[in-house]
C-alpha positions as CSV (number, residue, x, y, z in Angstrom):
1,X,-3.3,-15.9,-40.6
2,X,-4.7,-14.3,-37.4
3,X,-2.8,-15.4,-33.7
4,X,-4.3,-17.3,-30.9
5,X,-4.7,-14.2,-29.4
6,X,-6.5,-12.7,-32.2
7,X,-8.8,-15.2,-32.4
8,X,-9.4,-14.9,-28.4
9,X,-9.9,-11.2,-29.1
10,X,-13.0,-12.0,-32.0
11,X,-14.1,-15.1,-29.8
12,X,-13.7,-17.2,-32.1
13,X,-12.0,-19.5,-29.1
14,X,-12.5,-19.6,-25.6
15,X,-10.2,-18.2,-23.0
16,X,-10.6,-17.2,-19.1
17,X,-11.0,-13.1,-19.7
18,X,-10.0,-11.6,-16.1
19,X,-9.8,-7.7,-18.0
20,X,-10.7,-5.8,-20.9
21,X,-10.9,-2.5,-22.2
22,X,-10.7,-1.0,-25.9
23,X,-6.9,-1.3,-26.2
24,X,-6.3,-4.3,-24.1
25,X,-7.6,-8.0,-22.9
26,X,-5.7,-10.1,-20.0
27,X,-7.0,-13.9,-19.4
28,X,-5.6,-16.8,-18.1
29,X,-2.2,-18.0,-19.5
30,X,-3.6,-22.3,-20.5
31,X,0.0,-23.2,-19.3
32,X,-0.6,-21.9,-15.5
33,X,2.8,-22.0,-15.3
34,X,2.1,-20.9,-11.6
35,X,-1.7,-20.1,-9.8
36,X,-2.4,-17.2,-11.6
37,X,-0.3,-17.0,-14.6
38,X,-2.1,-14.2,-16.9
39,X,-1.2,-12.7,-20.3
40,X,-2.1,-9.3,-20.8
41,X,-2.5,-8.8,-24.8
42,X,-3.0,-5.8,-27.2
43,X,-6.0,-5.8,-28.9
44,X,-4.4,-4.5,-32.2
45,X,-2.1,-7.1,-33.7
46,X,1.7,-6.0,-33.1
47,X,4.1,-8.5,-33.4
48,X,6.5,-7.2,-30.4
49,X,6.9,-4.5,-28.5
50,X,9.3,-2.8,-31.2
51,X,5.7,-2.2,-33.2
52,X,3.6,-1.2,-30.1
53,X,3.0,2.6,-29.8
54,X,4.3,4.5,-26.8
55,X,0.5,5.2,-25.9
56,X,-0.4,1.9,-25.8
57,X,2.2,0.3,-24.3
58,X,1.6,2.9,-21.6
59,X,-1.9,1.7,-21.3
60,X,-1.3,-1.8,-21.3
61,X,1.3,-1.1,-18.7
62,X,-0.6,0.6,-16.1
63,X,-3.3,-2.4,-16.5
64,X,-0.2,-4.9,-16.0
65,X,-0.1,-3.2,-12.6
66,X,-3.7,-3.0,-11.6
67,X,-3.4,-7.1,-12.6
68,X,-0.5,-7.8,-10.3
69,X,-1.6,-6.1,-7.5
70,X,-5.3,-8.2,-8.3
71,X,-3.0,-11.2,-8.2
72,X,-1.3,-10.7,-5.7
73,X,-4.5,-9.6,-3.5
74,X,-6.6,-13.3,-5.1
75,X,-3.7,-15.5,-4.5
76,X,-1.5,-14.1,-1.6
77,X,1.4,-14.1,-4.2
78,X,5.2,-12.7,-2.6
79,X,6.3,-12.3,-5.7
80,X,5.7,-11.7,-9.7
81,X,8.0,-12.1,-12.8
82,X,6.9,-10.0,-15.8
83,X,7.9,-11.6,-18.7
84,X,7.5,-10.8,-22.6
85,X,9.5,-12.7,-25.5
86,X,10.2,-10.1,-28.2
87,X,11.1,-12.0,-31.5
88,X,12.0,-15.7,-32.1
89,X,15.6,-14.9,-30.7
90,X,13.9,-14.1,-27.5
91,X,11.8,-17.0,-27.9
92,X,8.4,-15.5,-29.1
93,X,6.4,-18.4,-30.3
94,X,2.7,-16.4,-30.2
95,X,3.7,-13.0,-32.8
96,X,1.1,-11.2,-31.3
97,X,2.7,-8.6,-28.3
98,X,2.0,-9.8,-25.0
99,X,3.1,-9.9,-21.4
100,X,3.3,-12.8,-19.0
101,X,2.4,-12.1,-15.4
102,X,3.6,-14.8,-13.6
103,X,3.2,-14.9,-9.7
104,X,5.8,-16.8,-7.4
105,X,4.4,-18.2,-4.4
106,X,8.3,-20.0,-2.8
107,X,11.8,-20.8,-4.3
108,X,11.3,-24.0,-5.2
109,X,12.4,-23.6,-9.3
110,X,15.7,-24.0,-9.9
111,X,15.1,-21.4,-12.7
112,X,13.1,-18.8,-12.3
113,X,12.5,-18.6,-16.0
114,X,12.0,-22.5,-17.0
115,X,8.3,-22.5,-16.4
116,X,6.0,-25.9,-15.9
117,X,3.3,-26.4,-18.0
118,X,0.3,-27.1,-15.8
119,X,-2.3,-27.2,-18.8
120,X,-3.1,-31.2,-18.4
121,X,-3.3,-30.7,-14.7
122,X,-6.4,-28.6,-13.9
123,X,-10.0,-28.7,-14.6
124,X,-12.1,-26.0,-16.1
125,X,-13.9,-25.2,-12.9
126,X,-10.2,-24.5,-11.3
127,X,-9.6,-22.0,-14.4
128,X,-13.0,-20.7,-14.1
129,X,-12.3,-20.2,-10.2
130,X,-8.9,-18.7,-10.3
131,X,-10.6,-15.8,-13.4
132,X,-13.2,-15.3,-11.1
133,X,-10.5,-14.2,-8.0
134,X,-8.6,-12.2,-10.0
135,X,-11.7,-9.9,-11.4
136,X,-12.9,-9.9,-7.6
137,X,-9.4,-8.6,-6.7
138,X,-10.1,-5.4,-9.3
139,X,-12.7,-4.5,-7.7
């Protein structure tokens, strides 16, 4: 059975796409853990990163970067965590590889890593909106 994010991938269900290329996608995380919160995704189903090749883990790196600094230059962000769950242990939920870019705007978490889940809390026009900064950032 195909992932969430394979299904993003084909279209089959709707997501806020801030990149893509021929290896890689990034959109909006639903969760908006903080303003910002993007998952940058291989195109090609690998379950972790022990399955990704060296190439395209490269690849998807380098657009990680170009993201952040896009983040960072759309929402004024001080700070980013760069996050990715590798296995259930680690607590993978989506087998699918995939990175978390999550910005950090003050220290008001008591743990960095215990993230809020924001989903019930925004509209689609502040999703649409906060896409639309970061691919304006890339430019």
């Amino acid at each position: 059975m195909p992932t969430i994010f394979a299904r993003i991938i084909r279209r089959e269900i709707p997501a806020h796409i801030v990149y893509e290329d021929d290896l890689v996608i990034a959109f909006l995380d639903i969760s908006q853990a903080t303003k910002g919160h993007t998952l940058v995704v291989s195109k090609v189903e690998y379950q972790n990163i022990f399955e990704v090749p060296e190439k395209t883990a490269s690849h998807l790196f380098g657009v990680a970067t170009r993201l952040a600094k896009a983040i960072q230059k759309a929402f004024g962000a001080s700070a980013l965590n760069i996050l990715s769950n590798n296995g259930e242990l680690a607590g993978q939920t989506v087998f699918h590889f995939h990175l978390h870019l999550i910005p950090r705007y003050e220290r008001q978490d008591d743990n960095l890593f215990k993230l809020k889940n924001n989903q019930g809390n925004l509209t689609s026009d502040e999703y649409k909106e906060r896409a639309r900064l970061i691919k304006e950032a890339l430019s």
